[in-house]
C-alpha distance (Angstrom), angle and dihedral (degrees) to the residues before:
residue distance angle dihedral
X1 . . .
X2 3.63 . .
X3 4.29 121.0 .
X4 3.48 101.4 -99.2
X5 4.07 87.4 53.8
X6 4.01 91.4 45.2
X7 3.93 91.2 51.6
X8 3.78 93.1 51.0
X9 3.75 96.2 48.8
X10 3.76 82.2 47.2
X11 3.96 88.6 58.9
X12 3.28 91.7 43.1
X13 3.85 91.7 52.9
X14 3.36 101.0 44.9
X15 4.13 94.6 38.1
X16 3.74 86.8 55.4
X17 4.21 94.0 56.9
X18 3.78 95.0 43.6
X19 4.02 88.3 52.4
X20 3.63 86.4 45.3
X21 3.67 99.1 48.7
X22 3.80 81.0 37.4
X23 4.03 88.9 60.3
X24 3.87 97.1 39.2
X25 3.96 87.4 54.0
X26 3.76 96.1 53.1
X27 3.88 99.8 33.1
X28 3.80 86.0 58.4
X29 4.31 98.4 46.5
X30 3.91 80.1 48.0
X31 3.43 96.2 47.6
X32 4.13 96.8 50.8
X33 3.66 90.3 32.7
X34 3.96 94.3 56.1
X35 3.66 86.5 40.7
X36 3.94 87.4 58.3
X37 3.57 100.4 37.1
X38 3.70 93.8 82.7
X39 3.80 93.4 59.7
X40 3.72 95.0 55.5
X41 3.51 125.4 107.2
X42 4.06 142.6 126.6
X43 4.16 88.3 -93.9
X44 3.62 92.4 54.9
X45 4.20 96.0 46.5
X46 3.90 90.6 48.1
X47 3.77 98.6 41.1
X48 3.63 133.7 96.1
X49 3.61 118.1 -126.1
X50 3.47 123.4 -103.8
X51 4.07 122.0 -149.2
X52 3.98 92.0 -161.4
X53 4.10 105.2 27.9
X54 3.82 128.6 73.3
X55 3.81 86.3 -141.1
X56 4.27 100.7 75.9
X57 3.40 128.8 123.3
X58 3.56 142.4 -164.0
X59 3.80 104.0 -106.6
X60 3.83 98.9 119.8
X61 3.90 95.9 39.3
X62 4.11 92.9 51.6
X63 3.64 88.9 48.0
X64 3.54 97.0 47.8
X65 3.96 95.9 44.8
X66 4.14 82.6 51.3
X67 3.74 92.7 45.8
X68 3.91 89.8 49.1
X69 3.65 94.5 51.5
X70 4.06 88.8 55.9
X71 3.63 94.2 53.0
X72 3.92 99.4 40.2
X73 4.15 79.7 54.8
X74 3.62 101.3 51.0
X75 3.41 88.6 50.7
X76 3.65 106.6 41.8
X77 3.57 108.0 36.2
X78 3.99 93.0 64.8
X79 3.98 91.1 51.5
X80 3.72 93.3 43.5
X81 4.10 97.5 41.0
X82 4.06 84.9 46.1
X83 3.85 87.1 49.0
X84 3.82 87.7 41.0
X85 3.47 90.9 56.1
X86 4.54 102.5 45.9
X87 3.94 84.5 49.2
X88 3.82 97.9 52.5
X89 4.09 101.1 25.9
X90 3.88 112.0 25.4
X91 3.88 110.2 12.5
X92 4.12 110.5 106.1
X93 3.91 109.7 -148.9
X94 3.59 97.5 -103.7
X95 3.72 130.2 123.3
X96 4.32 101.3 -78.5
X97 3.66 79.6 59.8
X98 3.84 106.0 43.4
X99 4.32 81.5 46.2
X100 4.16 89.7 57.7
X101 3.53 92.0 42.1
X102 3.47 89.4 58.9
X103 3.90 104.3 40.3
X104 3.73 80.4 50.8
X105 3.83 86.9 58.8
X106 3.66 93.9 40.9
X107 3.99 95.5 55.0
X108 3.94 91.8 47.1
X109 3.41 84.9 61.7
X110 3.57 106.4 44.5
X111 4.39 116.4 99.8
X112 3.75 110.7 -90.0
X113 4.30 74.4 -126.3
X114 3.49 97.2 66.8
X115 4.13 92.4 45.7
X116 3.84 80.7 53.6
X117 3.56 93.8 52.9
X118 3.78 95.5 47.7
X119 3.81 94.5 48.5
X120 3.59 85.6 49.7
X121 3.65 94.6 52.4
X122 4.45 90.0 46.4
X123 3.80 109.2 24.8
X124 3.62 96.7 29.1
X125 4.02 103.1 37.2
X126 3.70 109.1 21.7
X127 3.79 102.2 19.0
X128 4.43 77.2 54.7
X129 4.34 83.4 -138.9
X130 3.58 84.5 134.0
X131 3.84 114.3 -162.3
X132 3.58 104.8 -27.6
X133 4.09 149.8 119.9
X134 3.93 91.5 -87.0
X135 3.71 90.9 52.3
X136 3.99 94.1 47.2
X137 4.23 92.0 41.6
X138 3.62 87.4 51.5
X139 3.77 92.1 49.5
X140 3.85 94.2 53.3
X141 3.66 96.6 47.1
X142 3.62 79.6 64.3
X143 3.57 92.8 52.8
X144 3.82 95.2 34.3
X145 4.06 100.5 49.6
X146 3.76 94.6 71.6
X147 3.23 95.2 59.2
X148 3.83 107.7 38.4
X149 4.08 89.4 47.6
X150 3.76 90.2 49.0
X151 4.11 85.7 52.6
X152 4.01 95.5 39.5
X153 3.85 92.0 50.3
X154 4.15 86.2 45.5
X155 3.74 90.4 51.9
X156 4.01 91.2 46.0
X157 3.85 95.6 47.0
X158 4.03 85.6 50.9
X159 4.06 91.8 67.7
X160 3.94 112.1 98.3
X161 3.88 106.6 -107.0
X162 3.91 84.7 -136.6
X163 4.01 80.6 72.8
X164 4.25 90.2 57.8
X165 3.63 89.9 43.1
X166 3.88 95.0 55.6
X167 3.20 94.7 60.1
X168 3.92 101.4 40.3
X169 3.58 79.1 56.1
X170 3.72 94.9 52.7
X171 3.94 86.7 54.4
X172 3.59 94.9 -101.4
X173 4.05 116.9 149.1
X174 4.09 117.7 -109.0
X175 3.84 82.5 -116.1
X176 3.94 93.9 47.0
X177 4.06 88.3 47.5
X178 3.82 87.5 53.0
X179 3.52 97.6 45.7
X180 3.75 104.7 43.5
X181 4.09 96.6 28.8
X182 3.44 121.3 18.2
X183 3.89 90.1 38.7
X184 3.66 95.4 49.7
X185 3.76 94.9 41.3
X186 3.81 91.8 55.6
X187 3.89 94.2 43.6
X188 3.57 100.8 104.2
X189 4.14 98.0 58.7
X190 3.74 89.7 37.0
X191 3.81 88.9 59.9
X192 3.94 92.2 40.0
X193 3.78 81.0 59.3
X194 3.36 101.5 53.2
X195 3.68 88.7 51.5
X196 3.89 96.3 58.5
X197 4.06 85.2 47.8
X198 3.56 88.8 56.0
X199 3.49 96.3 57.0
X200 4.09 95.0 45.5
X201 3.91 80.2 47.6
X202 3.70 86.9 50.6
X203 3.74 96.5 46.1
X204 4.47 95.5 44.8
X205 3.90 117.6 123.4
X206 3.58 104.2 151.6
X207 3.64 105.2 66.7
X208 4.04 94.4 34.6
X209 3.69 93.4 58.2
X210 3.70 89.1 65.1
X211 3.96 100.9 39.1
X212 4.29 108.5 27.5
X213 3.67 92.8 25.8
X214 3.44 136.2 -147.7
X215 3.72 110.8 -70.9
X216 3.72 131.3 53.4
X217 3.97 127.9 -140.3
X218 3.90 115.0 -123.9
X219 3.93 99.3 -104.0
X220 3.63 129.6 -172.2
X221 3.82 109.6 -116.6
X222 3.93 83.8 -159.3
X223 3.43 97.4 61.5
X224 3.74 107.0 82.6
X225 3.75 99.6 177.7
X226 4.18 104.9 112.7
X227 4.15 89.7 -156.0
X228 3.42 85.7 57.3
X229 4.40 109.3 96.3
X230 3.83 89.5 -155.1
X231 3.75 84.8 61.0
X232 3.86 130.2 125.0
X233 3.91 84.2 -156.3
X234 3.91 94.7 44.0
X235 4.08 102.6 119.0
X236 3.85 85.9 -169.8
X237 3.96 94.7 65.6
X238 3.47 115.0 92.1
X239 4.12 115.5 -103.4
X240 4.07 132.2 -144.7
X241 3.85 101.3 -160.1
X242 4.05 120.1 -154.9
X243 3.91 90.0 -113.0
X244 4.18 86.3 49.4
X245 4.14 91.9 44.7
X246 3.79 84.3 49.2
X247 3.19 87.9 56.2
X248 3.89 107.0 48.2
X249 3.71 91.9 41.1
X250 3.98 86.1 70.0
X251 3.37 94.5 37.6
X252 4.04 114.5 45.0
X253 4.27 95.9 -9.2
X254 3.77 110.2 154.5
X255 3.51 99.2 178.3
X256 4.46 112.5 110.8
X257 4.29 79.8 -123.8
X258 3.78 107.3 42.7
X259 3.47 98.2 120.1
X260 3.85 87.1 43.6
X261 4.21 89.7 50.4
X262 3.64 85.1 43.2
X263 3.72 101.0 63.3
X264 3.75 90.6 42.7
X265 3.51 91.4 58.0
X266 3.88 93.7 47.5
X267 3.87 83.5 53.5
X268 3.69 87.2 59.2
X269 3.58 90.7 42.1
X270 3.48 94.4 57.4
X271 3.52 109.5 40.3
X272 3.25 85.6 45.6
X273 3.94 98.9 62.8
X274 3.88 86.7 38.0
X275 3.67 84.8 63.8
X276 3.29 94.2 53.7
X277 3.96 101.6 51.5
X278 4.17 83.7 46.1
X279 3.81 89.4 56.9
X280 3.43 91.3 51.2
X281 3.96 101.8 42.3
X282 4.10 84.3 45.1
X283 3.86 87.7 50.5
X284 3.73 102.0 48.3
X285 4.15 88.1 35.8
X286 4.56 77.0 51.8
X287 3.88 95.1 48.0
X288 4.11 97.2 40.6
X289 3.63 86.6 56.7
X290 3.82 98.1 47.9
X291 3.89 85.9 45.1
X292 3.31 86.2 52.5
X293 3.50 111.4 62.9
């Protein structure tokens, strides 16, 4: 078999798995999504679930899983963009750095369980937060930070160094080049990033079992006081996510419907994270475009 007939079989081969793995992919979202579909409708979006009657929704759990996302962001993205920005601007290659790089690579890796477990153990137990939204945002910035520094420092390394020298050259400081160049510049895939995280944040269940529980207060989405424990914005109150109710509804559901409640929620789940990586894809597709003329 000469080369040119080796490298086409090779095509062949390895077109034929990615189409596969390509079909498995989208037969299964199809399947669970048409499986949900049924379920969906205004009542169950805006009601509150119900552990006893067939007629709950998912109100508190898809506002919770929303509200989650928000405070795992505001607290991540500064520690991971100021990380971002040591590793690709400041940090020498010595062995402080090579040591973060690595923890950073290390706590990617670990099981969303095991982050779960340790916030448990400090925010829940010793920080006394009990089970709450705190406790759970806390525990995904842990999760989250990894992977949003690893993606800011990409998207700062991917700015021409020409741009840095320019305005060093025009007398600017190193810190006044970062923040009104390099920064800038790398906006678009930092944001793109951040967009992805939100949906893993959106989609976690391991670690929020174990740090804002699995049950939810009823909460007055009048009341906009935070202090206040009857509060929808209260971060103290404990917090049943969508991807947590999912969850317990196939594990200890009593309702007659569970499994019926269960695959509407996945739906939700789904379509929900699929929106997420499409606003992201359309928004970096939107910004290379402008960049580009």
């Amino acid at each position: 078999m000469n080369a040119e007939k080796r490298d086409h079989l090779a095509t062949i081969l390895i077109s034929s798995g990615a189409i596969f793995a390509g079909i498995l992919v989208i037969l299964f979202l199809l399947y669970l999504i048409v499986e949900g579909l049924p379920q969906l409708s205004w009542h169950f979006l805006t009601t509150a679930s119900d552990s006893f009657s067939t007629n709950g929704g998912i109100r508190d759990q898809l506002f919770n899983s929303f509200y989650l996302v928000v405070i795992t962001l505001i607290i991540s993205i500064p520690l991971s963009l100021g990380a971002a920005i040591y590793l690709s601007e400041y940090a020498k290659d010595n062995v402080f750095t090579r040591a973060l790089r690595l923890a950073i690579e290390v706590l990617s890796s670990l099981p969303s369980v095991v982050i779960g477990l340790f916030g448990y153990l400090i925010f829940v137990v010793n920080f006394k937060m009990g089970f709450s939204i705190l406790a759970g945002a806390l525990a995904l910035t842990i999760l989250n930070i990894p992977l949003l520094t690893t993606n800011a420092e990409q998207a700062l390394r991917q700015i021409p160094y020409l741009q840095r020298q320019a305005g060093l050259g025009l007398g600017m400081t190193k810190w006044r080049v970062t923040k009104d160049i390099v920064i800038p510049a790398a906006f678009p895939s930092i944001l793109t990033g951040v967009i992805l995280a939100s949906g893993r944040i959106f989609g976690e269940a391991a670690a929020l079992i174990f740090t804002s529980g699995q049950s939810s207060i009823a909460v007055s989405y009048s009341n906009w006081n935070p202090f206040d424990p009857t509060s929808f914005l209260n971060l103290m109150r404990p917090a049943e996510t969508l991807a947590v109710n999912i969850w317990k509804l196939n594990t200890e559901g009593l309702v007659p419907n569970a499994q019926a409640i269960s695959s509407g929620a996945v739906a939700v789940l789904i379509l929900t994270i699929l929106i997420f990586n499409i606003c992201a894809r359309l928004f970096s597709a939107y910004i290379s475009k402008k960049l580009g003329k």
